[in-house]
N, C-alpha and C positions, 0 to 999 in steps of 0.2 A: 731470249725466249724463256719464259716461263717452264719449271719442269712440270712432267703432268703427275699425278699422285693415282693414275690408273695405265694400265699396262697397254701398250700397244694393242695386242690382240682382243682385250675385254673392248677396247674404243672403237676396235673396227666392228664388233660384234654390235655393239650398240647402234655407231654409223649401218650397219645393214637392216639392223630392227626397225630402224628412222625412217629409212627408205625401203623397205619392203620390196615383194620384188616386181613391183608397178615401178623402178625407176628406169629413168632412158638406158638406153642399150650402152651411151658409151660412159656412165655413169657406173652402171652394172658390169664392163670389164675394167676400169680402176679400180674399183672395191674386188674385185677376182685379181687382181692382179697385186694389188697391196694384201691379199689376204695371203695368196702364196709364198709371197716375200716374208711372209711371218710365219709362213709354215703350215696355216692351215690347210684343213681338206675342206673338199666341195660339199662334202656332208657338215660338216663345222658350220661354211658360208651359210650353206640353205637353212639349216636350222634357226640360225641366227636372224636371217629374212622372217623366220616366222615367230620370231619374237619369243628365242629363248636356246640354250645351249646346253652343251653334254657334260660340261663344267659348272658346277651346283654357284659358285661366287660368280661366276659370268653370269648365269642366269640370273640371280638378282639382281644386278647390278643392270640389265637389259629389261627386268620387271622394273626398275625403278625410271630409267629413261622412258618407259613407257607408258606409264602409269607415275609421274612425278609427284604424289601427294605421301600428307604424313603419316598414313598407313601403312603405306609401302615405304617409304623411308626408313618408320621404326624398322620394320623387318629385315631390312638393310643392312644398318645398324646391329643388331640382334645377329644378323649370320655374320657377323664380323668385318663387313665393312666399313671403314672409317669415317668419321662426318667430311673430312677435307674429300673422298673421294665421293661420297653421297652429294655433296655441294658441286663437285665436278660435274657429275652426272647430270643434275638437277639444269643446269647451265650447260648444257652439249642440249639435251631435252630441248632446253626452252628456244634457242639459238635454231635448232633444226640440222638435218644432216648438212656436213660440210659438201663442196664436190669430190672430192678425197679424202678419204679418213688418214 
């Protein structure tokens, strides 16, 4: 397996931007359940659902999954995210939320 060049908890952050919180119910306690195992809180999760985080590198990096163009990328970029993880992203984006992050 492939290592990933983005952190567990930014992925799941993303995974929950993907999916908003329109996704089924047992979709929605995996991602609550994988997100606890990583430590986050429910205000973390929820936030994340709405397409953005209390962590300024999360946060782009969740603008960038959601808005995958090269606007947002520079800016990506620019706050110091790396192209391999910006190309990450870019490819989670386009793929779509997995059933578990």
């Amino acid at each position: 397996m492939a290592s990933s060049s983005i952190d567990p908890r930014v992925r799941l952050s993303i995974e929950l931007a993907l999916t908003g919180p329109n996704a089924s119910k047992p979709l929605l306690e995996k991602q609550e359940e994988a997100g606890r195992a990583l430590g986050m809180t429910g205000a973390e999760m929820d936030i994340a659902r709405r397409g953005s985080s209390f962590d300024f590198n999360t946060s782009i990096a969740v603008k960038l999954a959601l808005n995958a163009c090269r606007e947002t990328r520079q800016r990506a970029l620019r706050a110091g995210l790396s192209e391999e993880a910006c190309t990450e992203i870019e490819r989670i984006s386009q793929a779509g939320p997995s059933p578990i992050a």
